[in-house]
Structure formats: C-alpha cells, structure tokens
N, C-alpha and C positions, 0 to 999 in steps of 0.2 A: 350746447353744441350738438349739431345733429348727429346721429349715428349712423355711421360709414355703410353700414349694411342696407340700412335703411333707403341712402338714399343712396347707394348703386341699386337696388332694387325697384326705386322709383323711377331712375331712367333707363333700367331696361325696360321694365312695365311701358312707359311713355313710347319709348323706342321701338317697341314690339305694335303697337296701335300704331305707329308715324307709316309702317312699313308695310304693315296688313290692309292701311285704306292705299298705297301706293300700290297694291298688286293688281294685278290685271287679268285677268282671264278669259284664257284663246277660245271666240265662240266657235272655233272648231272641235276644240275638244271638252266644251264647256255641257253638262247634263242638260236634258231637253227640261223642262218645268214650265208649269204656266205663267208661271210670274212672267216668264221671256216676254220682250215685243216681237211680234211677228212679224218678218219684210215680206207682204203680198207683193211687190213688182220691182223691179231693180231698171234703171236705165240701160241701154242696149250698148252703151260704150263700154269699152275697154279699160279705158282708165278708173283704175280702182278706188283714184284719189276723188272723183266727184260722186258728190251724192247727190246731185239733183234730180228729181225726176223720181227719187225710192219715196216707197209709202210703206210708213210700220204702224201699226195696230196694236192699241198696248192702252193701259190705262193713265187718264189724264188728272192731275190734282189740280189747287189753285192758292194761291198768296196773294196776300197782298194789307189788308187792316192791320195794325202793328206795325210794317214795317215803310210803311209809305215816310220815305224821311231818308232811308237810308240808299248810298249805293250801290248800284249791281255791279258784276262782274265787267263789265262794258264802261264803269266809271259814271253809268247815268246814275240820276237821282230816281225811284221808282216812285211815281206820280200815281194819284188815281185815274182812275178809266184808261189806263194804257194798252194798248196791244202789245204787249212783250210776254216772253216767257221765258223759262228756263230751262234747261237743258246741258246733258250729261257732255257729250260729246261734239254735238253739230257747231261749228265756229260761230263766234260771237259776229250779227249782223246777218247771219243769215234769215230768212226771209220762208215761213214754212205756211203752208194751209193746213188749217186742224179742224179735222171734221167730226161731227159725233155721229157716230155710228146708229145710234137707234132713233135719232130725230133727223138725222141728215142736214143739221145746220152746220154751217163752217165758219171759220176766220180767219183771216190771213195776222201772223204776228211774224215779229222779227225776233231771236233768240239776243237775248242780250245780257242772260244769267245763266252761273252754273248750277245746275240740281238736276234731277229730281235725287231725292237721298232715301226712299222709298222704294223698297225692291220692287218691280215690279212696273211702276210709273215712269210712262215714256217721255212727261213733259210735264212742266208745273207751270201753269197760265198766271199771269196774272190777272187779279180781278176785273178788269175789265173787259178780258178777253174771254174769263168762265162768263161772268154777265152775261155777255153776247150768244153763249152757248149754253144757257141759265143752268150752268156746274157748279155755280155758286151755292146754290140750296141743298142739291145732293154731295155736296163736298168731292166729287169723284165722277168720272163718264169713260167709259171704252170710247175713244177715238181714231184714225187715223190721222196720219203728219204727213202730207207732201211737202219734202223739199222743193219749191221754188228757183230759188236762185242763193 
C-alpha cells in the first residue's frame, strides 16, 4: 500500500508543474532578454485581435524525422516535405512567410502545430519548410514571420 505522504506529495509536485506551464506572462511587464522575439512592424489597425501584417524576428528550429506518422495540433497527420509549422500562439491555419534573415530566402507555411517549447524560438518549421530555407543542416536560423492572413 502506498504511503499517504508520498503520494499527496506526488500530486502536489504534478500539480505545481500542471500550473507553472499554465502561467502566463504580461509582455508588458515581462523583463527585456534576448531570447524575446522582436515585433519590427505592427499593422496600422486598431484592432488588437488581428495579427496580420506583424513581423517578429526570433529564432527558427525544425522537426520533423521521428515524428512523420504522427498528428499535429490541427489533427493532420505530419507528412514529409510539408510546409507547416508550429507555433506557440498564432491560430491553427494561419498562413505566415518566414524569411531567414542572413540569406534572404523565404517560405510561406500554414501553422498547424503548437511549439516552439524552446525559449527563445519563434517557430518550429517543419522539415520541409527548413529544407526550403536549408535550416536543416544548421539545426537553427534568425528569421522573420509575417503574418499573412
């Protein structure tokens, strides 16, 4: 038989991590660091709810060998050579250009996972999208993300 101690100790432990990834922090009053993504341009509307038209600056990863089989966030199956990525916040199906910064190459992907789980990483491509922006080999690229639509 387990011991009671033990195992209110285990869900609070559990319970304390369930609550700590549910937190949130106000980038208003959040410390400046470079891990941040940077917003160079904001759309000229009012409405606070669209992000179309912003571009942030941040570092990009990529996925995808291992896990080609399994579903994303979006209920697709992740295929090879796809143009999807993933991403923290931006609604699933949106539609973003990701440019790299020091070649000036781009690609347009639709977000259709949630990540990046890497402080600092604006977006996790999938491999056929780093392909495209050959981040496959350096595992990592400074890019920009225009929201699309």
């Amino acid at each position: 038989m387990p011991h009671p101690e033990k195992l209110i100790a285990s869900v609070l432990a559990v319970s304390m991590l369930f609550l700590a990834g549910c937190s949130k922090t106000d980038d208003a009053t959040a410390e400046p660091s470079q891990a941040q993504p940077k917003v160079v341009s904001a759309s000229p509307e009012s409405d606070t709810s669209s992000v179309e038209g912003k571009i942030v600056v941040g570092r990009a990863t990529w996925y995808g060998p291992g896990l080609y089989g399994n579903k994303t966030a979006s209920g697709e199956v992740l295929k090879k050579n796809t143009l999807t990525a993933a991403h923290s916040q931006l609604p699933i199906g949106t539609k973003v250009k990701v440019t790299r910064e020091d070649t000036d190459e781009s690609v347009v992907v639709v977000i259709n996972d949630r990540k990046p789980f890497k402080e600092g990483t604006v977006i996790d491509l999938a491999h056929g999208a780093a392909d495209e922006l050959d981040i496959d080999d350096d595992g990592e690229a400074i890019v920009s993300i225009e929201v699309l639509d």
